[in-house]
C-alpha positions, 0 to 999 in steps of 0.5 A: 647145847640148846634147850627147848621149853614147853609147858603143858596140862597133860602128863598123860600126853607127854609121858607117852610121847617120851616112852614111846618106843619108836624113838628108841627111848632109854630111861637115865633117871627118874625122882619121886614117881613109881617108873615100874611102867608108863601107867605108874609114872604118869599117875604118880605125876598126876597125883602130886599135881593135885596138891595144887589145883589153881596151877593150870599148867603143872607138865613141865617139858624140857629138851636138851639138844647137843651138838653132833660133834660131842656125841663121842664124849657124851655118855648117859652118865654125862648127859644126867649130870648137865641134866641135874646142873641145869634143872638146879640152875633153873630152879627146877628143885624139890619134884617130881621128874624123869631124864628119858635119851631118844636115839631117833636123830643124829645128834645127842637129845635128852627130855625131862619131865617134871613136875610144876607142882613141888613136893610141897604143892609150891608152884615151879615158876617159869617167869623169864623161864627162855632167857635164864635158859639160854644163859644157862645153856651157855654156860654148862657148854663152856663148863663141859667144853661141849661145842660152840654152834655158831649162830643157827648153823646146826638148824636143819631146816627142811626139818622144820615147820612153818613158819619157823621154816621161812623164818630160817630161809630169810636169816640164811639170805640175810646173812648172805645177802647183807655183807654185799650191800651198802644202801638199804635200797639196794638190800631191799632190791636184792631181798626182793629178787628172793621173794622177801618184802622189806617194810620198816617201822617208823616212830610215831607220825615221824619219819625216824626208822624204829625196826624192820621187818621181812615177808616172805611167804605171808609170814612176816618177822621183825629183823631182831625176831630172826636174829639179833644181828638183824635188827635195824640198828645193826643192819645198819650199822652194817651197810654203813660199814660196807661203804665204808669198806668200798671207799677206802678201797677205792682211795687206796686203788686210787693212790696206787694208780697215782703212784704207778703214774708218777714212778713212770713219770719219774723213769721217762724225765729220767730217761729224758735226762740222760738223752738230752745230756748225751746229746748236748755232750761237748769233749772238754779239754781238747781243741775242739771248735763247733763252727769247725765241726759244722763245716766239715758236716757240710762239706761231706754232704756236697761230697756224697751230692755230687757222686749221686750226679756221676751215676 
């Protein structure tokens, strides 16, 4: 479950946008405002937002993406509930709003629709409005056991618009493309056969290394701005982790090949052993004499020279 926030100054815009039917949208819920037609909700919102002039901005928009996997277990009923649960943890409280479900995409999607200015002509303040709602989002999906997407795998990319869309091509070849490295220079070389400038951000006149930042296309983004695992100090930490790797499998290699050598080296002395043992094997407890031996060799040898002759 993701959320995607959007404040804006015309509820005219919004509320047309949400009910069109093009996008097959289906009314769940509504709080404060006449729903008997688009006209009347629209001008329920802007009357309330008149309690308050000074608020420049008073159309809250607010999407809920889930995951695919969960479109089984995710009735209307559910979907309102998460709906509610978020907006009470956002403090989203005390307004105006609609819960609308468009059918138009392949995973489950809701849109509400609020008012900024409460009942009470109170501003609904949006300070830190994305980080609270990550958190959030985080914790109804474990509380609903919906599906954990893991990083941005669920993005469809070719859906998206510059420059998001380049931003998500760099973060697919990074996550390919770091695990292989070991040295920033060789990173930077293979992010360069990819159409991707590596620069880096340096601390002062000093040449201590602050940040990094990829190009591609001519839109460029700090490494932590397309994913916190890309940014310098983990990248990094990362390619320092690669070599790591590679030397520790290359001393165990090494100790292999040295203790195959010397197992082979143990069978050869051995071997060796037992043939200079068979060799210099003398009978013992017999009248054997080697002088007497060697004679008889000598002997036998005349013998057959001197048949060699008679032919």
């Amino acid at each position: 479950m993701i959320a995607k926030i959007v404040n804006g100054k015309s509820f005219k815009g919004v509320v047309n946008y949400i009910l069109d039917k093009a996008k097959q949208t289906e009314l769940l819920a509504a709080e404060g405002v006449r729903h008997k037609s688009r006209e009347s909700i629209i001008r329920s919102f802007v009357v309330q937002s008149g309690l308050n002039p000074k608020v420049s901005k008073t159309v809250g928009h607010i999407s809920l993406d889930f995951s695919a996997q969960d479109k089984d277990k995710l009735t209307n009923a559910k979907m309102v509930q998460i709906a509610k649960e978020y907006m009470q943890k956002m403090g989203i409280t005390d307004t105006q709003y609609i819960i609308c479900r468009h059918y138009d995409k392949e995973h489950p999607h809701i849109h509400i629709v609020f008012n900024r200015v409460d009942n009470h002509g109170k501003t609904i303040l949006d300070k830190n409005d994305r980080y609270r709602s990550e958190k959030i989002c985080k914790e109804l999906t474990e509380k609903h056991g919906l599906y954990f997407a893991q990083g941005k795998e669920n993005v469809k990319v070719h859906r998206l618009k510059e420059p998001d869309k380049t931003k998500y091509e760099i973060y697919n070849i990074l996550k390919t493309t770091v695990p292989k490295c070991k040295k920033w220079n060789e990173l930077k070389n293979e992010l360069q056969k990819q159409n991707i400038t590596t620069d880096f951000k340096y601390k002062g006149k000093t040449t201590e290394v602050q940040g990094v930042m990829f190009e591609k296309n001519g839109y460029k983004f700090n490494g932590s701005k397309i994913d916190r695992q890309f940014s310098y100090s983990k990248i990094d930490f990362q390619l320092k982790q690669n070599e790591k790797a590679q030397i520790q499998a290359r001393d165990i290699q090494t100790h292999r090949e040295n203790k195959h050598f010397q197992n082979q080296t143990s069978v050869l002395e051995n071997v060796s052993s037992v043939l200079v043992n068979l060799f210099d094997f003398q009978p013992t407890g017999t009248d054997y004499d080697p002088d007497e031996a060697e004679l008889l060799k000598q002997h036998k040898f005349k013998k057959k020279k001197k048949k060699g002759f008679r032919l």
